[in-house]
C-alpha positions in Angstrom: -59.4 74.2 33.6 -57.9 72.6 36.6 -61.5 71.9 38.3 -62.7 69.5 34.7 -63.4 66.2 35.6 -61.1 65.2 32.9 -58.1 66.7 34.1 -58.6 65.4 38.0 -59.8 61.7 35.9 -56.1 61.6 34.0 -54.2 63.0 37.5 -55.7 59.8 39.3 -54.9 57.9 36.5 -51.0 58.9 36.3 -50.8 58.4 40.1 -52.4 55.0 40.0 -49.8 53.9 37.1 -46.9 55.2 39.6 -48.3 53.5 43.0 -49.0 50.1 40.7 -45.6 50.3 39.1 -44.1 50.9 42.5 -45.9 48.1 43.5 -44.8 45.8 40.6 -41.4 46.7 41.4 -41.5 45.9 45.2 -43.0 42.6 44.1 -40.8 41.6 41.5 -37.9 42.4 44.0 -38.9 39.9 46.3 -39.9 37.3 43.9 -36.7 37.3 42.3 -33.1 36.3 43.2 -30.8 39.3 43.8 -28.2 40.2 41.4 -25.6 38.3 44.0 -27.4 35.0 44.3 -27.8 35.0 40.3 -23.8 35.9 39.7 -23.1 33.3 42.5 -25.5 30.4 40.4 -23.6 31.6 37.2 -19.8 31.0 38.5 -21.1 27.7 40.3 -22.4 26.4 36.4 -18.9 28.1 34.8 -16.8 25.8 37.6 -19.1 23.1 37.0 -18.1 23.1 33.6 -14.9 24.4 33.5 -14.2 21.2 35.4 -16.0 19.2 33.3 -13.5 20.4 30.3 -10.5 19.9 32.1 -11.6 16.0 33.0 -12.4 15.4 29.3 -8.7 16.9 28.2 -6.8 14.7 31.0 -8.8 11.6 29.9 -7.9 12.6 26.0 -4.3 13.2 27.2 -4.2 9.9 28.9 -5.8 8.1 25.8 -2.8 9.5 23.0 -0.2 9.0 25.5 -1.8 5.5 25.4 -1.7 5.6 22.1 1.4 7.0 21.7 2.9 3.9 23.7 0.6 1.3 21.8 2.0 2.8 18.4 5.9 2.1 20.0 5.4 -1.0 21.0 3.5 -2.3 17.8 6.5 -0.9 16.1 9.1 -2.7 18.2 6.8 -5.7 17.8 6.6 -5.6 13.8 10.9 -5.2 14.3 11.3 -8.1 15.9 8.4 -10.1 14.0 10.8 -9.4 11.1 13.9 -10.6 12.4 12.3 -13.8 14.4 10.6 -14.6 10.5 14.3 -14.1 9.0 15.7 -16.5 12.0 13.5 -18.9 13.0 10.9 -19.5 10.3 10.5 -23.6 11.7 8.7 -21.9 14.8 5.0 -21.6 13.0 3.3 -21.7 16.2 4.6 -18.7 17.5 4.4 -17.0 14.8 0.6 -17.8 14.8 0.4 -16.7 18.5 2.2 -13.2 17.9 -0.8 -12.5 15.2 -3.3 -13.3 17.7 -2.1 -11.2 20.2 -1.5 -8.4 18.0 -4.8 -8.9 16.4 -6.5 -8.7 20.5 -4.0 -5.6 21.2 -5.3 -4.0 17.4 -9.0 -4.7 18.7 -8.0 -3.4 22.5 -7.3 -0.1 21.1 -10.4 0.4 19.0 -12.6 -0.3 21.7 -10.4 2.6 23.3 -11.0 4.6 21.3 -14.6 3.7 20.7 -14.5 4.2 24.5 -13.1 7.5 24.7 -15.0 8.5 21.9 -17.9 7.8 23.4 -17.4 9.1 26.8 -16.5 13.0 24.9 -20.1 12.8 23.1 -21.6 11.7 26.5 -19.5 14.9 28.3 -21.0 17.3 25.3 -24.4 15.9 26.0 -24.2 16.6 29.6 -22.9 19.8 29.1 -25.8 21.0 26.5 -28.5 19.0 29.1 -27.0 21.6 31.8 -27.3 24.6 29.6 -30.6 23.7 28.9 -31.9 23.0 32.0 -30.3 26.4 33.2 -32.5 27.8 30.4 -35.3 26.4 31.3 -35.1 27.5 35.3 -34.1 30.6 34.8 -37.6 31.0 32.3 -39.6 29.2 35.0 -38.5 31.5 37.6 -39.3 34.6 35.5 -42.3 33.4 34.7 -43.2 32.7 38.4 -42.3 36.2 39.7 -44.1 37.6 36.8 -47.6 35.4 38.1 -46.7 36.4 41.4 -46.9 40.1 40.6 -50.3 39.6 38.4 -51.7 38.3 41.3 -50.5 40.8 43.7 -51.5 43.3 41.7 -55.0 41.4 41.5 -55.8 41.5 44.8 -54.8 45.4 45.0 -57.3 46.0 42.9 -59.8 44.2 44.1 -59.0 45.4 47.3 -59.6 49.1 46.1 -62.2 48.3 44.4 -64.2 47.0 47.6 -63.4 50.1 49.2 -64.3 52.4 46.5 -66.4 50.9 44.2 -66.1 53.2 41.0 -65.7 52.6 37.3 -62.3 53.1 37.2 -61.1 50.7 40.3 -63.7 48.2 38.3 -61.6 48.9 35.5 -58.0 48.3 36.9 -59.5 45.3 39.0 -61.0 43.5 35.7 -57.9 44.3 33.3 -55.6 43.0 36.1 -57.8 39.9 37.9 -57.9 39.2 33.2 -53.9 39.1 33.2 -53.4 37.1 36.6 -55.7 34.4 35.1 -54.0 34.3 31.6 -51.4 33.2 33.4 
């Protein structure tokens, strides 16, 4: 039983699996960034945009307490447009020059706010831009360890199969040499 050529065919076999998986793993370990070097890019993008959120709420704070002050003084201005209409209605050129200059304040604050506006959608852009180019590198270096390992494990075979030139080192060589130029 022990002495088929089967049985000796499928040991070799599950001992070349274990030595190539071994060999995967050693490879993908030095291809990829340790577990420390990938939690210390995470918490460099979460303070990256955990100080990107706490510039966009001081700029909105400073624009409503902007606001806040625009709407007080409009409201002292309307007071004492009232009374000066009610005591001095001969004075038609100031009255004209008040408008204006309420009218430029009134236009001030909506480009403000356009402004502000503005400036949150460019934040949100930035911030999606970053996720997705944190994506996108972490993919491209996945996908470069996993050539790198195709390629190692290329050249094993190949290697064994110039020292041993069987079937099944043929085999492993042509499946793997396949994969590492799929890629």
């Amino acid at each position: 039983m022990f002495e088929s050529k089967y049985f000796k065919l499928g040991i070799t076999v599950v001992i070349a699996t274990v030595i190539a998986n071994l060999l995967l793993f050693i490879v993908a370990s030095w291809n990829t960034p340790s577990q420390e070097e990938y939690l210390q890019m995470q918490e460099e993008y979460s303070k990256n945009v955990a100080n990107l959120q706490i510039q966009t709420r001081e700029r909105i704070q400073q624009k409503i307490k902007q606001q806040i002050e625009l709407q007080s003084a409009q409201a002292d201005t309307n007071n004492q447009k009232k009374q000066y209409w009610h005591v001095n209605q001969d004075n038609y050129n100031d009255i004209q020059r008040q408008r204006r200059e309420e009218r430029t304040r009134l236009n001030e604050k909506r480009s403000e706010e356009r402004a502000l506006k503005a400036e949150k959608n460019r934040v949100a852009r930035q911030l999606a831009n970053e996720r997705a180019r944190a994506k996108s590198e972490s993919k491209r270096l996945l996908l470069k360890s996993v050539r790198a390992t195709n390629n190692e494990t290329c050249s094993y075979w190949r290697k064994q199969y110039e020292n041993n030139k069987s079937d099944y080192n043929k085999t492993y060589r042509d499946s793997a040499c396949l994969r590492a130029a799929s890629d």
